[in-house]
DSSP file (Angstrom, degrees, kcal/mol; ACC not computed):
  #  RESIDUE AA STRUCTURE BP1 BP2  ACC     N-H-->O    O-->H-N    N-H-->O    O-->H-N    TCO  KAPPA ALPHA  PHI   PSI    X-CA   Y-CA   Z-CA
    1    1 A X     >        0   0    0      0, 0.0     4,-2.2     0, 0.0     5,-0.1   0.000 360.0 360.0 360.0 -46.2  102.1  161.2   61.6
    2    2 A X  H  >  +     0   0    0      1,-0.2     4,-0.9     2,-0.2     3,-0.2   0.972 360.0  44.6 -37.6 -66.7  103.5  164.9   61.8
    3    3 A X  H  > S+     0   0    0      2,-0.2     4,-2.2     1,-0.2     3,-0.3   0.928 114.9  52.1 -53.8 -43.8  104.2  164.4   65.5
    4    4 A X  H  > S+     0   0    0      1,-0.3     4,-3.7     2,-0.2    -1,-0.2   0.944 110.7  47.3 -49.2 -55.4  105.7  161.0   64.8
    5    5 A X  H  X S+     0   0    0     -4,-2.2     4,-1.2    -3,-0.2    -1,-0.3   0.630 104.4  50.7  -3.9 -78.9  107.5  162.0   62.8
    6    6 A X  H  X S+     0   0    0     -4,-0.9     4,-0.9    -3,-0.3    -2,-0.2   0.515 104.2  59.3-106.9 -38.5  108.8  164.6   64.1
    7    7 A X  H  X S+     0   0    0     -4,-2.2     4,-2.8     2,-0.2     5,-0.3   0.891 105.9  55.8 -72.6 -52.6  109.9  162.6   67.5
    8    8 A X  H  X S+     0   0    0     -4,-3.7     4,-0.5    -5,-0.3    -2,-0.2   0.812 109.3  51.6 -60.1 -26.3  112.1  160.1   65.0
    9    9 A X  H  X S+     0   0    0     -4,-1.2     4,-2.0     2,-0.1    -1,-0.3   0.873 109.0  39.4 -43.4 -54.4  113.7  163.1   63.9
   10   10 A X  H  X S+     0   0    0     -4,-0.9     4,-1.4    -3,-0.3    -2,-0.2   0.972 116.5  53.5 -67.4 -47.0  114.8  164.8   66.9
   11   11 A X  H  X S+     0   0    0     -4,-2.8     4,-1.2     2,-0.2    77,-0.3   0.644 111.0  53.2 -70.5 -14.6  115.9  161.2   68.5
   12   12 A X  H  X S+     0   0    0     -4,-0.5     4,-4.6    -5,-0.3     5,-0.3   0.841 108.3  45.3 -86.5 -51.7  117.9  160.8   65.1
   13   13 A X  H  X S+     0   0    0     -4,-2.0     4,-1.5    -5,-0.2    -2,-0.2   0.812 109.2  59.3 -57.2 -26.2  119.8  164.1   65.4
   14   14 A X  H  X S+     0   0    0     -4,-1.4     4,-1.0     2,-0.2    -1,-0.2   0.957 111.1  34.5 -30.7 -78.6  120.5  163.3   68.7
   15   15 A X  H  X S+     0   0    0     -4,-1.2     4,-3.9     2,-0.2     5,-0.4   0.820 110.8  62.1 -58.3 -42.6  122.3  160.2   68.1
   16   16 A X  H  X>S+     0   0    0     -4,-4.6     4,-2.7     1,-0.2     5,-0.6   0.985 108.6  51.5 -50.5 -65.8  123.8  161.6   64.7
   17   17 A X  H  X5S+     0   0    0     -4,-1.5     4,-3.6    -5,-0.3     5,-0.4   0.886 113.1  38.9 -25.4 -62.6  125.5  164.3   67.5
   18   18 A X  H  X5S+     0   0    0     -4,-1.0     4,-2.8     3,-0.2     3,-0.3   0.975 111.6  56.0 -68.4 -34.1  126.9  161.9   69.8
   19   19 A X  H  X5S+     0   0    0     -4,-3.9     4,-2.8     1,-0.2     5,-0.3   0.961 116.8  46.6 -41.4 -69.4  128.1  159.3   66.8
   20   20 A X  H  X5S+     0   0    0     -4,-2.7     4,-3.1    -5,-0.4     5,-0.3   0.893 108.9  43.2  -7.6 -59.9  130.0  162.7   65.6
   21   21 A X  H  X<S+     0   0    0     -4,-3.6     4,-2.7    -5,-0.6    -2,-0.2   0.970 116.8  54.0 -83.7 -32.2  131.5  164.0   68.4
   22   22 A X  H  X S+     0   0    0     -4,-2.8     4,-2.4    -5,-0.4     5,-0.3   0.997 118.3  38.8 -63.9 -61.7  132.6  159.7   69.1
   23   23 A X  H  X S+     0   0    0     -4,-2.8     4,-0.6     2,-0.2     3,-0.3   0.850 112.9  54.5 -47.7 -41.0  134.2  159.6   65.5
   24   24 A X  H ><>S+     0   0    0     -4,-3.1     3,-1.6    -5,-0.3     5,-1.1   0.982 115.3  45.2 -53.6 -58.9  135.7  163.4   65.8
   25   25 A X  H ><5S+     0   0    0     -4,-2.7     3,-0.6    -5,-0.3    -1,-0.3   0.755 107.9  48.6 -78.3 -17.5  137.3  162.0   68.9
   26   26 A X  H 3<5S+     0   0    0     -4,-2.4    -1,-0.2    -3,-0.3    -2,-0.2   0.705 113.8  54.0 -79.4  -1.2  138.8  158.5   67.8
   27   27 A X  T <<5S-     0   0    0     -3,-1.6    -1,-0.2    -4,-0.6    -2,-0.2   0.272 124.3-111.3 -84.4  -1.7  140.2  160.6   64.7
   28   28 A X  T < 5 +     0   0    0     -3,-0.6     2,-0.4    -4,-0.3    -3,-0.2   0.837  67.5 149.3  28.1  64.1  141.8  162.9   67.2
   29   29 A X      < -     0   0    0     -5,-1.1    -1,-0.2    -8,-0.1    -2,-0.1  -0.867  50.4-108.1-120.2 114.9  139.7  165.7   66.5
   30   30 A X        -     0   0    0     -2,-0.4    -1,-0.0     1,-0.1    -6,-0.0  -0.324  53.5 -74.6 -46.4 142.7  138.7  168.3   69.2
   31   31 A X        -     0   0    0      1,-0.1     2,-0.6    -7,-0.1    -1,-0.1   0.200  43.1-142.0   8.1 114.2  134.9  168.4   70.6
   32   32 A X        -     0   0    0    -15,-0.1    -1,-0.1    -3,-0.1     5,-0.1  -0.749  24.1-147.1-136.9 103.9  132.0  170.1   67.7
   33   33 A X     >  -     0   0    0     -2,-0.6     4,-2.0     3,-0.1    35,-0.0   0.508  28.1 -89.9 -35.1 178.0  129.7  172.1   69.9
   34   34 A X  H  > S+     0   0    0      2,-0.2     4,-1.9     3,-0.2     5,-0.2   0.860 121.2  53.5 -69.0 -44.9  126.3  172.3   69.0
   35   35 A X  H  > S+     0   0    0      2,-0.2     4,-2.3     1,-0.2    -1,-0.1   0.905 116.9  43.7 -67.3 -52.6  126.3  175.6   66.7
   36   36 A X  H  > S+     0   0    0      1,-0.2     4,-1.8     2,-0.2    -1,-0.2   0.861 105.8  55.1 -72.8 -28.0  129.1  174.0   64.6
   37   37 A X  H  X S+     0   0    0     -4,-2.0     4,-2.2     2,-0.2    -2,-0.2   0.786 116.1  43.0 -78.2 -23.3  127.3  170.3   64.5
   38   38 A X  H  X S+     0   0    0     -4,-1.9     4,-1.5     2,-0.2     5,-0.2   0.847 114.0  56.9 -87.4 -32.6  123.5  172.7   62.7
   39   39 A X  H >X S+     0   0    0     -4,-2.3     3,-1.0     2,-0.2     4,-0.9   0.991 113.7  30.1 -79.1 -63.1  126.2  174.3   60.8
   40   40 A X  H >X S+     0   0    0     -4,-1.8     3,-4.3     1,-0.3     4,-2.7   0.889 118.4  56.0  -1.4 -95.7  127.7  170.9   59.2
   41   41 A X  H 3<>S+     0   0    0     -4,-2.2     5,-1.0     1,-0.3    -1,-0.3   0.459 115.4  34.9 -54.5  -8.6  124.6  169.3   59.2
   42   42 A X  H <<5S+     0   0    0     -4,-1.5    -1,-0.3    -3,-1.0    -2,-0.2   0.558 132.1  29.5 -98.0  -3.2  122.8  172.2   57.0
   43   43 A X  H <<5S+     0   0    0     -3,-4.3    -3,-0.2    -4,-0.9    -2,-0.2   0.774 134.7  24.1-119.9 -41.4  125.6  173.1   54.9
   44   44 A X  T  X5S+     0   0    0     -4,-2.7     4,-1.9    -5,-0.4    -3,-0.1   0.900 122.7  31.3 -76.7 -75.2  127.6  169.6   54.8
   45   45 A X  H  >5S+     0   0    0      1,-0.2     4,-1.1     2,-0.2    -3,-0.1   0.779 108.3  61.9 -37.0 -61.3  125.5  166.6   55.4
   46   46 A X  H  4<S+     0   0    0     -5,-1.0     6,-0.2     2,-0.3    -1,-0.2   0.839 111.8  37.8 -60.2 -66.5  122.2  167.5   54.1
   47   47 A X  H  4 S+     0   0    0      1,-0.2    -1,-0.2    -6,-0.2    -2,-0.2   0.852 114.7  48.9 -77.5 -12.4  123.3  167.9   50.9
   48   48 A X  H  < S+     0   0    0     -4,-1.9     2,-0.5     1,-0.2    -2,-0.3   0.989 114.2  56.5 -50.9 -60.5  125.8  165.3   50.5
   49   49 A X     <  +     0   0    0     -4,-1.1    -1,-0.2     1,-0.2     4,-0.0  -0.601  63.1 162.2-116.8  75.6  123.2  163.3   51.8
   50   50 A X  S >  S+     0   0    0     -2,-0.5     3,-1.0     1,-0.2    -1,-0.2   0.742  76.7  61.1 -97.0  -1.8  119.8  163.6   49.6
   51   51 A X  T 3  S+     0   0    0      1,-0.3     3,-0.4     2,-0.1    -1,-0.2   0.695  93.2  63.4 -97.2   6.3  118.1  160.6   50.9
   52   52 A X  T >   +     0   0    0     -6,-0.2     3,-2.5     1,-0.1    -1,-0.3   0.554  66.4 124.7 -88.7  23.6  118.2  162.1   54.2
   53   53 A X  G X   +     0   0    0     -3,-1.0     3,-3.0     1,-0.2    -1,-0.1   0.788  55.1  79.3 -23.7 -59.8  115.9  164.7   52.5
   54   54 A X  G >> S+     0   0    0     -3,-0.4     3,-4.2     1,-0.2     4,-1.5   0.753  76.6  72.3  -2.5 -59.4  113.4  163.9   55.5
   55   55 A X  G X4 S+     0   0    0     -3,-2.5     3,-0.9     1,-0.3     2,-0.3   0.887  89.8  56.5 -34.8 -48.8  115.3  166.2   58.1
   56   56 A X  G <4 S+     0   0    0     -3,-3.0    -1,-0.3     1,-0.3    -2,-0.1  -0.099  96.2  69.3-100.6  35.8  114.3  169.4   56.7
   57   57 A X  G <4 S+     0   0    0     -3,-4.2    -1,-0.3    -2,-0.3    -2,-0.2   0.656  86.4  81.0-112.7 -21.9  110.1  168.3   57.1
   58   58 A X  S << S-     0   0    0     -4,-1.5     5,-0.2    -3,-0.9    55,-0.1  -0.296 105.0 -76.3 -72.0 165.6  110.2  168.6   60.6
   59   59 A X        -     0   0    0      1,-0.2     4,-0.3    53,-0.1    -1,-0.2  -0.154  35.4-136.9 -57.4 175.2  109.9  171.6   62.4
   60   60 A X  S >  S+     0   0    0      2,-0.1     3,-1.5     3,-0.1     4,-0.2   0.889  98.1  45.0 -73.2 -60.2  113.1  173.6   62.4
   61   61 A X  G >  S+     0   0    0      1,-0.3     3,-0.6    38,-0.2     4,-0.3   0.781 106.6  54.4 -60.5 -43.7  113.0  174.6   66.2
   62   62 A X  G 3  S+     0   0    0      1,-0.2    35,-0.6     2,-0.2    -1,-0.3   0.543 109.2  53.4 -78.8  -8.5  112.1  171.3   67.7
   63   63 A X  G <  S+     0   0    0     -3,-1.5    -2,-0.2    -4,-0.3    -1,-0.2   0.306 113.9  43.9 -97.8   2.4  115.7  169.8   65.4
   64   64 A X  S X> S+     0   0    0     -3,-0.6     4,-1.9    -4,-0.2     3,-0.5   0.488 113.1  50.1-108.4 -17.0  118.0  172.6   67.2
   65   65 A X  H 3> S+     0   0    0     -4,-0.3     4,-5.4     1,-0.2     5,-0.2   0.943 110.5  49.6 -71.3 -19.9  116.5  172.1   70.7
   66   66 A X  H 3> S+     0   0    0      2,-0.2     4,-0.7     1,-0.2    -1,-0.2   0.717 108.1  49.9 -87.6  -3.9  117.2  168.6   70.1
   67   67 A X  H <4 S+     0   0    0     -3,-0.5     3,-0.5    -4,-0.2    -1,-0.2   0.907 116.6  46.9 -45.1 -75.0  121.1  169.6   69.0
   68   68 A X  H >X S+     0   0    0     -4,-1.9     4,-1.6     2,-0.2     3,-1.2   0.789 103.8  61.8 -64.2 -42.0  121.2  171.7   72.4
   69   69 A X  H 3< S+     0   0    0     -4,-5.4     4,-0.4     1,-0.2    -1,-0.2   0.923 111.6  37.1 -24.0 -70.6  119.8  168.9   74.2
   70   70 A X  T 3X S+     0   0    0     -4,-0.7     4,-0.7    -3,-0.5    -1,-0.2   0.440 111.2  56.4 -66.1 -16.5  122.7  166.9   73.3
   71   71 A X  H <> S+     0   0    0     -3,-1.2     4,-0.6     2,-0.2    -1,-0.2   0.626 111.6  45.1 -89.8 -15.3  125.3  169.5   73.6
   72   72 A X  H  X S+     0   0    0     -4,-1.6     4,-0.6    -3,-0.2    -2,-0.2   0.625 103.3  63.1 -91.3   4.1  124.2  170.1   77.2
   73   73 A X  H >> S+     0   0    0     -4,-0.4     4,-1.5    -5,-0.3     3,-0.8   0.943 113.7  36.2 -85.7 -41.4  124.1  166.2   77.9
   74   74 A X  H 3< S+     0   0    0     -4,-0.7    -1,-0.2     1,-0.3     4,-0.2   0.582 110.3  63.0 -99.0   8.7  128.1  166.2   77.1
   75   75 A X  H 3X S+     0   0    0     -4,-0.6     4,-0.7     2,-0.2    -1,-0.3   0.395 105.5  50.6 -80.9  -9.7  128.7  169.8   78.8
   76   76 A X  H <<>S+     0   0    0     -3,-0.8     5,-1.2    -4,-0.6    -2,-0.2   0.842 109.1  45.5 -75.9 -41.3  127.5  168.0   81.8
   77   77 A X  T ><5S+     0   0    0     -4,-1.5     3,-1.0     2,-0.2    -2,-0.2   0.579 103.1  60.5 -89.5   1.2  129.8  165.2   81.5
   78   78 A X  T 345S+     0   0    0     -4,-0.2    -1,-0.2     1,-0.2    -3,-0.1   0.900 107.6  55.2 -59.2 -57.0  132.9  167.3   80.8
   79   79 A X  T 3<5S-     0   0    0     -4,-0.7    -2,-0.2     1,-0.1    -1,-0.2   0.413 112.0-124.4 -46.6   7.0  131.8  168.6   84.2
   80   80 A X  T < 5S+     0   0    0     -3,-1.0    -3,-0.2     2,-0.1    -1,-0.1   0.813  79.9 119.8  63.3  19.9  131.9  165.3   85.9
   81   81 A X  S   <S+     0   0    0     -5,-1.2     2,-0.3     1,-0.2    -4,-0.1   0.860  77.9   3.2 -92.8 -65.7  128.4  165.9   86.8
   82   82 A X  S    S-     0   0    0     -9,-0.2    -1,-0.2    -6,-0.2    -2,-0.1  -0.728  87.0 -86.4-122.6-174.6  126.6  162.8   84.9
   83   83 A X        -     0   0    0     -2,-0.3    -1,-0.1     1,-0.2    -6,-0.1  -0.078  68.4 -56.6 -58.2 158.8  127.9  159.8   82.8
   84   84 A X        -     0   0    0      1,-0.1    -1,-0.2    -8,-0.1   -10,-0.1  -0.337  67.1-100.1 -62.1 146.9  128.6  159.8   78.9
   85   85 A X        -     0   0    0     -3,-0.1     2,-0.2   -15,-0.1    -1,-0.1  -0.151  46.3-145.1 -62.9 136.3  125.4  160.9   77.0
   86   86 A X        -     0   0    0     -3,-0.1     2,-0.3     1,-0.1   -68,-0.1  -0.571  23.7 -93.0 -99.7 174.6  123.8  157.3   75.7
   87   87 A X        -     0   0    0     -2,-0.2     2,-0.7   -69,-0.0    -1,-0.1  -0.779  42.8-108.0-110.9 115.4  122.1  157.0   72.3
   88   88 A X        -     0   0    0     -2,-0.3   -73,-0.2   -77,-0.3   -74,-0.1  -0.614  33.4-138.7 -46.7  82.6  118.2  157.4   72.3
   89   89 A X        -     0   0    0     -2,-0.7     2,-2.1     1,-0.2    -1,-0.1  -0.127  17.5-113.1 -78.9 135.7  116.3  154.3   71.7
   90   90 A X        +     0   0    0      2,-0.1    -1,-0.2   -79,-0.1     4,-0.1  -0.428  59.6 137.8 -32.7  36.4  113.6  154.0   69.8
   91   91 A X        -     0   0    0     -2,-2.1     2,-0.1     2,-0.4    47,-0.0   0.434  67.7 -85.2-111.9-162.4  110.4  153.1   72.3
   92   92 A X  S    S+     0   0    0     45,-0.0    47,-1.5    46,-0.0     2,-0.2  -0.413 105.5  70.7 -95.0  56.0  106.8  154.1   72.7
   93   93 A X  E     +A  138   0A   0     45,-0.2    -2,-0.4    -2,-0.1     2,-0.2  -0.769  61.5 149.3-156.1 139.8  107.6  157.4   74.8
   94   94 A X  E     -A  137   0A   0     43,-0.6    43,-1.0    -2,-0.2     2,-0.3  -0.899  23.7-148.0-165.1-161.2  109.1  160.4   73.2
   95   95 A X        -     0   0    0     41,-0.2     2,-0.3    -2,-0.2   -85,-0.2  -0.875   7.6-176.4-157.6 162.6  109.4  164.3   73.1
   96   96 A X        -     0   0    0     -2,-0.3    39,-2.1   -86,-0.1     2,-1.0  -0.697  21.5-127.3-172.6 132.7  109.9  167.4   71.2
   97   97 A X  E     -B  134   0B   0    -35,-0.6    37,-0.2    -2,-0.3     2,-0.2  -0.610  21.2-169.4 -92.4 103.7  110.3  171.1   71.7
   98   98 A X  E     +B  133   0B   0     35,-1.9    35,-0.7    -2,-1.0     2,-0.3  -0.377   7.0 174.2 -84.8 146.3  108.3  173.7   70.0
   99   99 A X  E     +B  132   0B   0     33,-0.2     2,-0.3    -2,-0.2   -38,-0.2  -0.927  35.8  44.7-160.2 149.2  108.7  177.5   69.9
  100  100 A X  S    S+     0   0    0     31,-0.7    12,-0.1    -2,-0.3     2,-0.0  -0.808  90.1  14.3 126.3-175.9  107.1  180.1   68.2
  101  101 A X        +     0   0    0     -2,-0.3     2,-0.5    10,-0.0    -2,-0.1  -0.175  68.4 162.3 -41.8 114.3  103.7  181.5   67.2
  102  102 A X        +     0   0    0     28,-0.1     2,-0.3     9,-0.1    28,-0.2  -0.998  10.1 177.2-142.9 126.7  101.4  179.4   69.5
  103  103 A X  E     -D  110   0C   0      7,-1.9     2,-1.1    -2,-0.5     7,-0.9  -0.921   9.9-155.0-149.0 142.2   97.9  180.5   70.2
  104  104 A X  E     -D  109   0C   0     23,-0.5     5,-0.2    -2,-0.3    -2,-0.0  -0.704  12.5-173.5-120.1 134.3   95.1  179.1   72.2
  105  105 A X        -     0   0    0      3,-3.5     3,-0.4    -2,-1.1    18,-0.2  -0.161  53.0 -88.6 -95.8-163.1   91.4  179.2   72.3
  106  106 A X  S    S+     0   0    0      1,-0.2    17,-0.4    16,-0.1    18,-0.2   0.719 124.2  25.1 -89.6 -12.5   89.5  177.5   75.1
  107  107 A X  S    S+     0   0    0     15,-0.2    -1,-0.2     1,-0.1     2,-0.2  -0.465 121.9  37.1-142.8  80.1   89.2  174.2   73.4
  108  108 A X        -     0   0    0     -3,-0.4    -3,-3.5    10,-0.2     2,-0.5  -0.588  52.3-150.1 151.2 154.9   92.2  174.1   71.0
  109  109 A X  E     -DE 104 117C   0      8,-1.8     8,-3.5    -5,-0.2     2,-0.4  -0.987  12.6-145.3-126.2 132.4   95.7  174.9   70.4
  110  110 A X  E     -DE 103 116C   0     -7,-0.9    -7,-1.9    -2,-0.5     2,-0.3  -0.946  20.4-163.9-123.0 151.1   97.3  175.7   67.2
  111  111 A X  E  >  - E   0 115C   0      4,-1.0     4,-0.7    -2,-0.4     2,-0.3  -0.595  36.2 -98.0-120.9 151.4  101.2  174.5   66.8
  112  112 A X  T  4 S+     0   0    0     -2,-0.3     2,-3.1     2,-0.2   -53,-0.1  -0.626 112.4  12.7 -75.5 140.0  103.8  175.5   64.4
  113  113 A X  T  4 S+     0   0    0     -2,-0.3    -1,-0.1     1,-0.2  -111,-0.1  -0.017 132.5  61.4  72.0 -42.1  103.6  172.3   61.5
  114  114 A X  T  4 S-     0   0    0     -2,-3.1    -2,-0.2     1,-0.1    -1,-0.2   0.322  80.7-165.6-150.8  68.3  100.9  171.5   62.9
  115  115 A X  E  <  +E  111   0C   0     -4,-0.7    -4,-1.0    -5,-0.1     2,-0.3   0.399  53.0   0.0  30.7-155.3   98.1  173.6   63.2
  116  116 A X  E     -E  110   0C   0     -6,-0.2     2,-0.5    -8,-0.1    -6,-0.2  -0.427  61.2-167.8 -71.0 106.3   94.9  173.6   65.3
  117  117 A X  E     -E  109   0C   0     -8,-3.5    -8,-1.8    -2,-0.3    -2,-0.0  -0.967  19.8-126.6-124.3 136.5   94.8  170.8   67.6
  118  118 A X        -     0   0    0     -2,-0.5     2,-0.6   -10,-0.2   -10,-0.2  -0.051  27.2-139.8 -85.9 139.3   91.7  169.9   69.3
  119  119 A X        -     0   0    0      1,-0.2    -1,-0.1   -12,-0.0     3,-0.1  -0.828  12.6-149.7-120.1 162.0   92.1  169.6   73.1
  120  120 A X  S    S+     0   0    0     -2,-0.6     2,-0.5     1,-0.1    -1,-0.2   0.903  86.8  39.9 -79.1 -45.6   90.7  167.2   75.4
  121  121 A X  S    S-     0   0    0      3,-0.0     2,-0.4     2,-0.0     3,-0.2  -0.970  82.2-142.9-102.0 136.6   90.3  169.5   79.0
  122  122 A X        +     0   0    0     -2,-0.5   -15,-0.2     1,-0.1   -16,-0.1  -0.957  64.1  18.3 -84.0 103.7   89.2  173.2   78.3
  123  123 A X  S    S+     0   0    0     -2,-0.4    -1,-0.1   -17,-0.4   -16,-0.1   0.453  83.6  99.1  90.6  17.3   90.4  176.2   80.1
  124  124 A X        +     0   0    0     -3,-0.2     2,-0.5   -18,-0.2    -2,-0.1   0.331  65.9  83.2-115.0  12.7   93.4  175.4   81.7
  125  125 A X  S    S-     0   0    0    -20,-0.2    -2,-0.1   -19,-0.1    -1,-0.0  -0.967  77.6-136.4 -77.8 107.5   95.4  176.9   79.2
  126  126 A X        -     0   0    0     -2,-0.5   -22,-0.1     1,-0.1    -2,-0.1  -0.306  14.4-136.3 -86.3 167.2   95.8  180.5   79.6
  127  127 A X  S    S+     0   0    0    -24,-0.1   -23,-0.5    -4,-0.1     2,-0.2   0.530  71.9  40.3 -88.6 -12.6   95.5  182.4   76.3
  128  128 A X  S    S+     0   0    0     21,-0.1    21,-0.2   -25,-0.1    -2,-0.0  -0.890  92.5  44.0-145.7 158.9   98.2  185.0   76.1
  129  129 A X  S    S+     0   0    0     -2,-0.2    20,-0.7     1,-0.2    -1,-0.1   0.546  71.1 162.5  51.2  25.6  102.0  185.0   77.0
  130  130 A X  E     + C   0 148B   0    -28,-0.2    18,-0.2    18,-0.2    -1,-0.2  -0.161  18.9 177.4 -73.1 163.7  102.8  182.0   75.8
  131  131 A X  E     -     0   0B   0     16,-1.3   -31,-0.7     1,-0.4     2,-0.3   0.684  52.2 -24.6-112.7 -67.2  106.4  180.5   74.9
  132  132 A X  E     -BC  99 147B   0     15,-1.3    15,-1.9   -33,-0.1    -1,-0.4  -0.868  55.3-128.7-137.8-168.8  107.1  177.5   73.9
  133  133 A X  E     -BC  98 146B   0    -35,-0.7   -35,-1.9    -2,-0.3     2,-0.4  -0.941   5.6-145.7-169.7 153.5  105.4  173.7   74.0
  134  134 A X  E     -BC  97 145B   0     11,-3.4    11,-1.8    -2,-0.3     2,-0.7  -0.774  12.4-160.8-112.5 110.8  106.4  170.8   74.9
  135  135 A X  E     + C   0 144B   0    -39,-2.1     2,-0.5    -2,-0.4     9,-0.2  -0.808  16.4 174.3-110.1 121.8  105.0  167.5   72.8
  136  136 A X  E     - C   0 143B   0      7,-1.5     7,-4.0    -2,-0.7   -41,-0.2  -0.931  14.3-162.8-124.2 133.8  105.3  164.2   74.4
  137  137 A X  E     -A   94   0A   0    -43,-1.0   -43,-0.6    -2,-0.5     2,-0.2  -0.368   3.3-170.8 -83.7 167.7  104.0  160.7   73.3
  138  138 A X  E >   -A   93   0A   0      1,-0.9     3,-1.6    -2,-0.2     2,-0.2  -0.535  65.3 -61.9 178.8  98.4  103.7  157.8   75.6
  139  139 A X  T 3  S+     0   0    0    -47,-1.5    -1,-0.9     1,-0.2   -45,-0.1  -0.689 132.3   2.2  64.9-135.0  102.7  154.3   73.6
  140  140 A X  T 3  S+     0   0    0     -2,-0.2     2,-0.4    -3,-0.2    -1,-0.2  -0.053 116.7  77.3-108.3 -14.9   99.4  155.8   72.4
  141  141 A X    <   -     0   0    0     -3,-1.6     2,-0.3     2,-0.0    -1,-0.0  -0.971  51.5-145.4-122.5 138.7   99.0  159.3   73.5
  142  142 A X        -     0   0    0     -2,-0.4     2,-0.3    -5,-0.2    -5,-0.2  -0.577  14.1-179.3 -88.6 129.7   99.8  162.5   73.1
  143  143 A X  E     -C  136   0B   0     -7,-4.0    -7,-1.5    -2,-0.3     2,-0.3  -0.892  11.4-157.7-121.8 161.8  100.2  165.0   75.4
  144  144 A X  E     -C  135   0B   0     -2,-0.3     2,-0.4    -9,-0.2    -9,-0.2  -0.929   7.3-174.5-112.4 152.5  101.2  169.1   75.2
  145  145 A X  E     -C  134   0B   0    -11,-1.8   -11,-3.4    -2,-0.3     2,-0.4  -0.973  16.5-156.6-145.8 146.6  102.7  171.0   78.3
  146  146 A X  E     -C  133   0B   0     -2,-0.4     2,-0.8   -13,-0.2   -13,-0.2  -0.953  11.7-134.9-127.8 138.1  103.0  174.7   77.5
  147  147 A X  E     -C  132   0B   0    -15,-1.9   -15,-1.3    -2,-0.4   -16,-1.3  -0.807  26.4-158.9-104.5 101.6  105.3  177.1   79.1
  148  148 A X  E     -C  130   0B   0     -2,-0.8     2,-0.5   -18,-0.2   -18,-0.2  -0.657  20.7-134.2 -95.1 152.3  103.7  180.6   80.2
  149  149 A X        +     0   0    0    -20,-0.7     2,-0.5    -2,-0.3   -21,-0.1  -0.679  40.0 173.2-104.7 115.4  105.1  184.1   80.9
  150  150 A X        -     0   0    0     -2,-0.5     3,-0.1   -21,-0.0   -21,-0.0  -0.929  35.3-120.3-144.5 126.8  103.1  184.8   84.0
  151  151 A X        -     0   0    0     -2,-0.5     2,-0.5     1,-0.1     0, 0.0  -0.114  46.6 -87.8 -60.0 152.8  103.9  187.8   86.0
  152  152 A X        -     0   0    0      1,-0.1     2,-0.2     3,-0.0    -1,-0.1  -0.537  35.1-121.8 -90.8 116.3  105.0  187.0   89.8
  153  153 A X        -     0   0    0     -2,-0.5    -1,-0.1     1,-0.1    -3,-0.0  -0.442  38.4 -99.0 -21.0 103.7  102.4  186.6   92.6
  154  154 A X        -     0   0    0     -2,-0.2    -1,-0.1     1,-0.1     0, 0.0  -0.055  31.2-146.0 -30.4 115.6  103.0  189.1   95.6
  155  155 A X  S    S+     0   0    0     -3,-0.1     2,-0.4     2,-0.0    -1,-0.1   0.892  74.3  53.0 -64.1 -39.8  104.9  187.2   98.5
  156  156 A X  S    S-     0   0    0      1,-0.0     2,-0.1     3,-0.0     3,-0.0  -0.912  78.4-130.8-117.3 147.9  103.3  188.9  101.5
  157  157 A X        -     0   0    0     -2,-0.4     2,-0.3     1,-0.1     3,-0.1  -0.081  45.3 -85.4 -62.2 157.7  100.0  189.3  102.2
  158  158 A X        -     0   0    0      1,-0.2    -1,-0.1    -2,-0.1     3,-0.1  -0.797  53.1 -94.3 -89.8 139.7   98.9  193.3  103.3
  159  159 A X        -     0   0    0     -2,-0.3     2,-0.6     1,-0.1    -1,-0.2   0.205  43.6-127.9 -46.8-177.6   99.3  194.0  106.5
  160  160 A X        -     0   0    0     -3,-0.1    -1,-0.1     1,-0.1     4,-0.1  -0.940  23.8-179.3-131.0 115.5   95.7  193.4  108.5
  161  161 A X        +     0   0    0     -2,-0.6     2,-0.6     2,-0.1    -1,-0.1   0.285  51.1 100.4-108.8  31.5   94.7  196.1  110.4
  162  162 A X  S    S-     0   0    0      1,-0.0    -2,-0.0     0, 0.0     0, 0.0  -0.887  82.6 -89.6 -76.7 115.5   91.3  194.3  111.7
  163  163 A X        -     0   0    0     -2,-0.6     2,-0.4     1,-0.1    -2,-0.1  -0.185  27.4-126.2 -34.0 134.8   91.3  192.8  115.1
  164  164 A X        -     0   0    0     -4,-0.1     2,-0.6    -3,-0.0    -1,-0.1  -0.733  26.3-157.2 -96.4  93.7   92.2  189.7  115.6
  165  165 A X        -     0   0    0     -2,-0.4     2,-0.4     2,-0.0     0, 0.0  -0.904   8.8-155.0-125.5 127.5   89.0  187.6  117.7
  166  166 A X        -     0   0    0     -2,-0.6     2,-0.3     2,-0.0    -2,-0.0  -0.947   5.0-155.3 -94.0 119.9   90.0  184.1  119.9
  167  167 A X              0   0    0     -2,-0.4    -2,-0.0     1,-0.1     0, 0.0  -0.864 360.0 360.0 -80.4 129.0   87.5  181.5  120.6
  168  168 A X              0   0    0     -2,-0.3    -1,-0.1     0, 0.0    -2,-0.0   0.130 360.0 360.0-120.3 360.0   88.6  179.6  123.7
């Protein structure tokens, strides 16, 4: 439910963003960046607004990524790069971005909001440097992808000062 939750949140702040910045601009109103649309919404909206009470039960981190999400979707299209950012639909497949204290055992993971969650493969998570995770639904399951701090692999091999033997 947390996770659920949690997706209908980010995909609503999303949409709240672009609806914004489309009203700012038929009002003739300059562009409100990302920093200024969390500043609104925590200071304006939110309390105007008590039956959107909701906002503030999901995590914190995963409703600003999902702000920056949306501010880079229309910093691309000022660049001509992609098309105007479209409005998230409600489906079975959805996302959310975590950061923060994240720590992992060999068969569990514990999330910010929502604590120790059991995992289905064991050990392929390293245990230390983590950063952030990534939760994504699709229809009926849940998946986590974790982003780790992993010092860089050596590019060249050491020279080989053993001979070198050809079978012909």
């Amino acid at each position: 439910q947390t996770i659920n939750r949690t997706i209908g949140t980010c995909r609503w702040i999303y949409n709240k963003f672009i609806e914004t910045n489309q009203n700012l601009y038929k009002i003739g109103q300059s562009y409100m960046n990302g920093f200024a649309f969390s500043k609104w919404m925590k200071n304006v909206y939110l309390p105007n607004n008590p039956d959107k009470h909701w906002v503030k039960q999901s995590a914190s981190k995963a409703v600003k990524q999902s702000i920056m999400n949306a501010h880079r979707a229309y910093q691309t299209f000022f660049k001509n790069k992609q098309g105007y950012p479209k409005f998230k639909k409600k489906s079975g497949i959805g996302s959310y971005y975590l950061i923060g204290t994240i720590h992992v055992q060999r068969h569990r993971i514990q999330l910010p909001k929502l604590g120790w969650i059991k995992l289905k493969e064991r050990g392929y998570i390293p245990t230390n440097n983590i950063k952030s995770a990534t939760i994504v639904k699709e229809y009926d399951r849940y998946y986590v992808s974790v982003l780790v701090d992993q010092p860089p692999l050596p590019i060249f091999k050491p020279k080989q000062t053993d001979g070198i033997g050809i079978d012909l």
